[in-house]
C-alpha positions, 0 to 999 in steps of 0.5 A: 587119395582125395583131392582137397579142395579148400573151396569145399569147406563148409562155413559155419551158418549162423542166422541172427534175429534181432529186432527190426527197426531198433537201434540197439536192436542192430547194435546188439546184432553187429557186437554179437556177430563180432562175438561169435567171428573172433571168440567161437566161429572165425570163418562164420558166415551170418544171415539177419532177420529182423523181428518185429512186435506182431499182434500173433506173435510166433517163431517159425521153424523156417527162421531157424535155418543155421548151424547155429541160430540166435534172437538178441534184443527180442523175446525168447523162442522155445525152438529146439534150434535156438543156441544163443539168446541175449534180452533185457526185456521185462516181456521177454516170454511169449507164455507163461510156458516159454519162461518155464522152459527157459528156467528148466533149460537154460544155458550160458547161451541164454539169458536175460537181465532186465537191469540193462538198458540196452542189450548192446551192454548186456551182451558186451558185458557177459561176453567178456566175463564168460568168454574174455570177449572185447572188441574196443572199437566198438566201445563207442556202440555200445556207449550210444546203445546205452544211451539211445535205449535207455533214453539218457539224453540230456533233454528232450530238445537234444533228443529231437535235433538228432546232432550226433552221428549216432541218433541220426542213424536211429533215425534211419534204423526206426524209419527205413522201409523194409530191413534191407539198410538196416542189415547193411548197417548192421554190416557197418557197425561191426568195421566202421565208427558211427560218424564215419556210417552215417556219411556213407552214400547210400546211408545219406540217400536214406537218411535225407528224406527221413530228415525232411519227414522228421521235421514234418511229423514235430510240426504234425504231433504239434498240431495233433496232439494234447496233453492232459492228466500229465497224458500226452495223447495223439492219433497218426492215422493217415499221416505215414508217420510210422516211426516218428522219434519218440521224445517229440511229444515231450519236447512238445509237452514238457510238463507232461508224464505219459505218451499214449499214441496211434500209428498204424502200418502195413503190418499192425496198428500199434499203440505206443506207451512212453514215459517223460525221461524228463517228466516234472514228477517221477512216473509211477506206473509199469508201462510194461505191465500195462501193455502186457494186458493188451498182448503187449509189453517192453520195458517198465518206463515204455512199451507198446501194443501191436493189432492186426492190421486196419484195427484202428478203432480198437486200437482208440478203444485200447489207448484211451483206456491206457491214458485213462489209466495212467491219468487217474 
């Protein structure tokens, strides 16, 4: 007869994508991860990778590599190793195709709703009517996932002081280098209270430079930026400001409808497209729709466009046609 040896058991691998740089991005990774441990694989372990808008958008087979493989908060992929995917995005397909197969073969394991404002909530919600999944510690993420995605902030100023322990950690999610703080507090989130990440010490050796460059980029938008058409504009080429909150220029501007701005990075130049939660008249325009004819897409209140690297000029071309647009 055998020996049994209990370290030998095979562990149930589960890799998650989800996108990079996002609060509800990791929110959505750390409830579903909840998910799966205590509704479907307890002994699971999971690996993260952070996904992130490219201007030649592709899924390589190698990022499927679990017994299971999910995406949560970002588009769908047609890899026949794909088991689980959770979106709210308007531009959740990358062709026309994708959306045909996802129509042809989806499952309860796949779907999306773009009536949601943060995945965090979609995936909380369809977990618990189709599984009978809660994890009640974790009400407090998904309410800030809401919150922080949807851009239901009482106004601008609150939404640039970043007073809560949940909008400074979106500070490091959005403005971190690289995705390794991001997965550790992907690891928080699914044990810990916000406030109680947030106060951890290698969060705060994160978070205090960010800070200091939080406050150096509302004073370089301020100086950069302009506002006309109810379109504020501005260009952050050469100011390592990828990442900047994104409600600044309507702190800054708060008569105005629209944000078209530029931030190149390491990895693409991107045009951002946003929409005054607080705009003096109602925006009228898909942001999504707009960006989708740029290879981009998102939401219909913001979106983005994302180039090769060192595309800048293109990029200017491309964001001024949009403010252009949304000016008219």
């Amino acid at each position: 007869m055998e020996s049994f040896h209990p370290f030998l058991i095979q562990r149930m691998q589960v890799r998650v994508l989800y996108h990079d740089h996002c609060f509800d991005g990791a929110a959505s990774a750390a409830f579903f991860s909840r998910f799966i441990r205590g509704s479907v694989h307890p002994e699971a372990q999971f690996k993260y990778t952070g996904m992130a808008h490219r201007a030649s958008q592709i899924f390589e087979d190698s990022l499927f590599d679990g017994d299971e493989n999910a995406i949560v908060d970002f588009k769908f992929s047609n890899n026949p190793r794909l088991t689980w995917w959770f979106d709210h995005h308007q531009s959740a397909f990358l062709t026309p195709e994708d959306a045909r197969l996802y129509e042809a073969t989806k499952t309860e394991r796949k779907m999306f709703d773009t009536t949601y404002k943060s995945c965090t909530r979609y995936i909380s919600t369809m977990v618990k009517q189709k599984w009978g999944f809660s994890a009640p510690d974790l009400d407090d993420l998904v309410y800030w996932a809401d919150i922080i995605d949807g851009a239901q902030y009482p106004d601008a100023k609150t939404a640039v002081d970043l007073g809560a322990p949940a909008m400074k950690l979106t500070l490091v999610i959005e403005s971190s280098k690289g995705s390794d703080i991001v997965q550790k507090i992907i690891q928080y989130m699914q044990r810990m209270p916000l406030a109680e990440i947030i106060e951890q010490p290698d969060i705060q050796e994160v978070f205090k430079p960010l800070y200091e460059r939080h406050l150096k980029s509302v004073d370089v938008i301020r100086e950069h930026a302009s506002e006309a058409g109810g379109v504020i504009t501005f260009d952050l080429t050469g100011f390592d400001l990828e990442g900047y909150n994104k409600f600044v220029p309507y702190f800054l501007f708060p008569q105005g409808v629209y944000t078209v701005a530029v931030s190149p990075s390491t990895f693409r130049t991107k045009i951002s497209v946003g929409s005054n939660p607080w705009a003096p008249v109602e925006p009228t325009h898909n942001l999504a729709t707009i960006c989708e004819r740029y290879g981009g897409g998102g939401h219909a209140r913001v979106g983005a466009i994302s180039l090769e690297p060192g595309q800048v000029d293109e990029a200017r071309k491309i964001a001024a046609e949009v403010a252009a647009e949304l000016s008219a």
